[in-house]
C-alpha positions as CSV (number, residue, x, y, z in Angstrom):
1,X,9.6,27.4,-12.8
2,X,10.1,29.0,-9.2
3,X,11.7,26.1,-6.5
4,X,9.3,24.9,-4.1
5,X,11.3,27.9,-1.7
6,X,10.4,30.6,-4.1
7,X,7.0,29.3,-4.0
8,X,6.3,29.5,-0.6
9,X,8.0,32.6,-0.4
10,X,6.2,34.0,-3.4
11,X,2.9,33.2,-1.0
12,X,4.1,35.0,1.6
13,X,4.3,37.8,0.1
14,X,0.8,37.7,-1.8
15,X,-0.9,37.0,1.8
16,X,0.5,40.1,3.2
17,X,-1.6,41.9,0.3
18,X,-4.6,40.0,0.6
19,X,-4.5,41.4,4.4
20,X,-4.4,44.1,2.8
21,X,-7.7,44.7,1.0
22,X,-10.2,47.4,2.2
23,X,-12.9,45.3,2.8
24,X,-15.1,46.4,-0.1
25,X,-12.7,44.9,-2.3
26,X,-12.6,41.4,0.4
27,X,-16.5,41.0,-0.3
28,X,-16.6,42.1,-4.0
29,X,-13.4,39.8,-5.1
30,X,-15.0,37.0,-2.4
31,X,-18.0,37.2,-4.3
32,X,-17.1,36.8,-7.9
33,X,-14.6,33.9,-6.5
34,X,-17.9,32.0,-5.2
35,X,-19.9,32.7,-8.1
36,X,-16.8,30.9,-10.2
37,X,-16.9,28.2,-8.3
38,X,-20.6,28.1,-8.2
39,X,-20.6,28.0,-11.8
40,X,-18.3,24.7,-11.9
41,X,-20.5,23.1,-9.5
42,X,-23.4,23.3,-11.7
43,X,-21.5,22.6,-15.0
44,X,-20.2,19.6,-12.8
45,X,-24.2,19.2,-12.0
46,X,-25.5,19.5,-15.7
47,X,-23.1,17.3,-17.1
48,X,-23.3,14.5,-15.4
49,X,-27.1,13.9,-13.8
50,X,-28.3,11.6,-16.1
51,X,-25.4,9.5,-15.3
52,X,-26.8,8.6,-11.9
53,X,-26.5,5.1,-12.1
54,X,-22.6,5.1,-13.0
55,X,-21.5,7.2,-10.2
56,X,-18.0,7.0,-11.5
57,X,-18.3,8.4,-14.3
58,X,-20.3,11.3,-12.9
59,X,-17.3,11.9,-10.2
60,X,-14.3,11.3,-13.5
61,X,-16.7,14.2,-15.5
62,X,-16.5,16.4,-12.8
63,X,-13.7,16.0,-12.2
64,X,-12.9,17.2,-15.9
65,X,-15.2,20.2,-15.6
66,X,-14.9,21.7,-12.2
67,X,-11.2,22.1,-11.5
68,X,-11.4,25.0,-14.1
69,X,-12.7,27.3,-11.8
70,X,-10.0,27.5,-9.4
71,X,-7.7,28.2,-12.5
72,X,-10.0,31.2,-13.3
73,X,-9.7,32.6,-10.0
74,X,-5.9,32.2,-9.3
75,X,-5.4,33.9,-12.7
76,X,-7.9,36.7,-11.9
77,X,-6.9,37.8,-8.8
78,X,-10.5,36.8,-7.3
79,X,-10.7,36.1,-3.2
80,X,-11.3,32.4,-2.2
81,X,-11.5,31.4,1.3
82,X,-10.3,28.2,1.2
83,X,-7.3,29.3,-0.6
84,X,-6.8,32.0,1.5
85,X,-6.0,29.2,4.6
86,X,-2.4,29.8,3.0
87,X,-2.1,33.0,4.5
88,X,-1.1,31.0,7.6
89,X,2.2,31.1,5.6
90,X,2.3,35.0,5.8
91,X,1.8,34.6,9.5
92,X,4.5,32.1,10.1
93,X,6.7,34.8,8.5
94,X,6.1,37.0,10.9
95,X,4.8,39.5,7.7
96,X,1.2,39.9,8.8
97,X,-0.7,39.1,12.1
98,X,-3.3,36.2,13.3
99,X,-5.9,38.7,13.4
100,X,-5.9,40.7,10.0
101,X,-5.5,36.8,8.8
102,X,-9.1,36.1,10.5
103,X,-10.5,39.6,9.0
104,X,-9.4,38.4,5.6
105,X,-11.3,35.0,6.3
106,X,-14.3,36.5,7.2
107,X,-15.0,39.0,4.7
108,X,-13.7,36.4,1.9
109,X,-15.6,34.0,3.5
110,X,-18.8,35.9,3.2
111,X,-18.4,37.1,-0.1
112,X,-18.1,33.9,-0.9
113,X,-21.3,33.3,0.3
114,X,-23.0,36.0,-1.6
115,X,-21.6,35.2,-5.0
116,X,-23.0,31.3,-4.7
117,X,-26.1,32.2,-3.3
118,X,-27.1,34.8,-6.1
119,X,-25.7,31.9,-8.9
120,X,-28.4,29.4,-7.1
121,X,-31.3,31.8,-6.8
122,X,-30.5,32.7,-10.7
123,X,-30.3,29.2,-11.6
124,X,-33.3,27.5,-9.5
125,X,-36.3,30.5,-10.4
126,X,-34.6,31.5,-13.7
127,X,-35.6,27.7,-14.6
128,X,-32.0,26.4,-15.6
129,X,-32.8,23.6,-13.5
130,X,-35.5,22.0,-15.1
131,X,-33.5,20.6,-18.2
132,X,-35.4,17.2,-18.6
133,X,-38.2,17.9,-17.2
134,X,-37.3,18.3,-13.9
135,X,-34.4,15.6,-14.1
136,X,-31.4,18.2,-13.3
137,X,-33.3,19.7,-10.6
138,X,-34.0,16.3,-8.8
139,X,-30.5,15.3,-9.0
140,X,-29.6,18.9,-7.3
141,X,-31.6,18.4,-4.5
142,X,-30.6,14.6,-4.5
143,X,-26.9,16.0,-4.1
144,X,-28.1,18.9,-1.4
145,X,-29.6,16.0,0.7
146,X,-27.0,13.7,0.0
147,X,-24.3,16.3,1.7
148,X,-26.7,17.0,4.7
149,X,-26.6,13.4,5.3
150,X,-23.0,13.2,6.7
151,X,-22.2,12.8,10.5
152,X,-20.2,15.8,11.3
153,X,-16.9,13.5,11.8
154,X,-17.4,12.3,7.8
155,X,-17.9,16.3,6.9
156,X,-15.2,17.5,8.8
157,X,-12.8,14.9,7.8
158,X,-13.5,15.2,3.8
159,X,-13.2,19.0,4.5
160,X,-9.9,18.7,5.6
161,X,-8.6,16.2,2.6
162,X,-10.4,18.4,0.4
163,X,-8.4,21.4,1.5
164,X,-5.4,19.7,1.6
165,X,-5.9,19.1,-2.4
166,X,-6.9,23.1,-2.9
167,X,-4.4,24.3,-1.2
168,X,-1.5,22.3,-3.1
169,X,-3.3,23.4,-6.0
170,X,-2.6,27.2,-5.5
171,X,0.7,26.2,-4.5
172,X,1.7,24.3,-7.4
173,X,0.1,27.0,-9.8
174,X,2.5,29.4,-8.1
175,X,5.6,27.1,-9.4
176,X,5.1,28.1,-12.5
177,X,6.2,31.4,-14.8
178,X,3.7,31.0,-17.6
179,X,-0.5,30.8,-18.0
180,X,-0.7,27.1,-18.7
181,X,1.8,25.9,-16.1
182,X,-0.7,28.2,-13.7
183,X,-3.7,26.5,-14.9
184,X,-2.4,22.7,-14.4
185,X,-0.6,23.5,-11.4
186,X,-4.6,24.6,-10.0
187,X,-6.1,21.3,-12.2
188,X,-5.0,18.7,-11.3
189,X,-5.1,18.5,-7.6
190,X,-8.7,19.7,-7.2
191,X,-9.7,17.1,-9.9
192,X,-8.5,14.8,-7.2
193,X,-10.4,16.3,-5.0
194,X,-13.4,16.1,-6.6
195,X,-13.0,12.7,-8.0
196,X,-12.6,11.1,-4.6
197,X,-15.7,13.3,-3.3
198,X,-14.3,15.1,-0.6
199,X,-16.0,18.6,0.8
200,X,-15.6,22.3,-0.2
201,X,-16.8,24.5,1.7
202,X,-17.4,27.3,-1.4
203,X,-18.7,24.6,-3.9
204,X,-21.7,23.7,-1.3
205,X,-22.4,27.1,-0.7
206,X,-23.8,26.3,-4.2
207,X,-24.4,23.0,-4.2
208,X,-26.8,22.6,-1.2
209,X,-28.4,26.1,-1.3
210,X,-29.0,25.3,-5.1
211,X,-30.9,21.8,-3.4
212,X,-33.0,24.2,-1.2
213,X,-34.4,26.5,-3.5
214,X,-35.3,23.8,-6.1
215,X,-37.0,21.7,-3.6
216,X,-39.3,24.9,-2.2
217,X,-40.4,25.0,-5.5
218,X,-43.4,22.4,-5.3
219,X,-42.9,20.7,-8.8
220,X,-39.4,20.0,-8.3
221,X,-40.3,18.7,-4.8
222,X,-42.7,16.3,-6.3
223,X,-40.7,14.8,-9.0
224,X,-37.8,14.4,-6.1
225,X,-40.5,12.5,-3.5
226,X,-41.2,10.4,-7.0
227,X,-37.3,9.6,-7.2
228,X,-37.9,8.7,-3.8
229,X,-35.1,11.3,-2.9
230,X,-34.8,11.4,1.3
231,X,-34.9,15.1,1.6
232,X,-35.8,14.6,5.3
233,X,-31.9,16.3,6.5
234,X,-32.3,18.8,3.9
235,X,-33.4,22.6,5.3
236,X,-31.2,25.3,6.6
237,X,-30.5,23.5,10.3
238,X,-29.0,20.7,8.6
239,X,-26.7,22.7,6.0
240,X,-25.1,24.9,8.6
241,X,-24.9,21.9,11.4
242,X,-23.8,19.5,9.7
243,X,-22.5,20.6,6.3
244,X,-21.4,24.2,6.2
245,X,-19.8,24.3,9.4
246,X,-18.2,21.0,9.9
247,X,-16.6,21.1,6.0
248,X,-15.4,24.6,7.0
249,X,-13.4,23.7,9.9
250,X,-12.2,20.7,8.1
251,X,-10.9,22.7,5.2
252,X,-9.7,25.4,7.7
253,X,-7.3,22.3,9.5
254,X,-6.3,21.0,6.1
255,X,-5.7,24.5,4.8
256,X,-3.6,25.4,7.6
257,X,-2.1,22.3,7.8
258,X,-0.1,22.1,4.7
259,X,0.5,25.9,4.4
260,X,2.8,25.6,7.9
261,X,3.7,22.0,6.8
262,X,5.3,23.8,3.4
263,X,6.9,26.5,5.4
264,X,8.7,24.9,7.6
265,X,9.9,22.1,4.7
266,X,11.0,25.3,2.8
267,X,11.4,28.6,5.2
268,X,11.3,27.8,8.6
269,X,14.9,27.9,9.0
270,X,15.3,31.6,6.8
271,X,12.3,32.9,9.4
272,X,14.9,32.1,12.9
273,X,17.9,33.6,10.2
């Protein structure tokens, strides 16, 4: 395994070429990231709604299933935004610059965006959905309306623990030499993270877009008003208000947070050298 050093040293290095994407290749590997972790959002989703009255063991299930994803991506060489906070490290080096760290962001970002979008459409009007008649698409839109319930404080704050988790994941997969050490190293923090139910910025580009398409389908709407589901907080307004952007700039804070926290643990003094 590389020293916790090496590690951060290794990141510095692979930020400086993640600046370094045309942006064609920003969007593209942005959008296959988000559609990844898309996928593990509704894997977590499909496993685990008709659990809904142990929400326990719907968090420990998803917590086994959705972790994958970041494994796929790290190993793939895919774009993730939330990852890509790390490239603070790059900065702190002195390797890259503050602003080709914010272009990364951005196009990342919005690939991001595109790949979990197109995985909801596909998965709301393509009928995936309506396992159970309907159950699986009132427990998506319970979820979407459940995450546009937060005050912004709650969002922002889980958005930064949840980061904090991601982050440490890519770091710790980065400690290792060989594909399983990778994949563990990327596991087990975000099973944390999803376990204690804190935000992702990516995942709810899924997770509450997936809630608004099934509920602007009017049979899915019903059988959520007969669940007695509160969709009253859930249309675009409240996603990017009090979801999208609040979980973002918390995962931004904790994803900038421990990147410079694990630089100057383990480089700061080499950068003034």
């Amino acid at each position: 395994m590389f020293t916790p050093a090496e590690m951060v040293g290794n990141y510095a290095d692979i930020g400086v070429k993640k600046v370094g994407y045309p942006i064609w290749k920003m969007l593209l590997a942005g959008a296959f990231a988000g559609l990844i972790i898309g996928m593990g959002a509704a894997v977590a989703n499909t496993a685990t709604f008709g659990f809904a009255a142990n929400p326990s063991a719907q968090r420990d299930i998803a917590g086994l299933l959705f972790p994958f994803g970041l494994g796929i991506i790290i190993l793939t060489g895919m774009e993730l935004f939330t990852g890509n906070c790390l490239i603070c490290i790059s900065v702190l080096e002195r390797k890259t610059s503050v602003a080709a760290m914010l272009r990364n962001w951005l196009f990342v970002y919005l690939g991001n965006f595109i790949g979990a979008v197109f995985l909801a459409v596909c998965h709301v009007y393509a009928n995936e959905v309506g396992l159970s008649n309907g159950d699986l698409a009132v427990a998506t839109i319970r979820i979407a309306a459940y995450k546009c319930g937060f005050t912004f404080g709650q969002a922002l704050t889980l958005g930064v623990l949840c980061n904090v988790m991601v982050c440490l994941g890519v770091l710790v997969s980065l400690t290792a030499k060989d594909t399983m050490g990778r994949i563990a190293g990327a596991f087990i923090p975000v099973a944390f993270f999803i376990i204690c139910g804190y935000e992702h910025s990516v995942a709810n580009m899924y997770y509450v877009t997936a809630g608004l398409f099934a509920n602007s389908v009017p049979g899915y709407a019903a059988l959520a008003a007969e669940a007695g589901v509160d969709t009253s907080g859930l249309n675009v307004a409240g996603f990017m208000l009090m979801n999208l952007l609040p979980v973002t700039l918390g995962n931004i804070i904790g994803g900038v947070g421990i990147g410079a926290s694990m630089w100057a643990l383990h480089l700061k003094k080499s950068a003034n050298k």
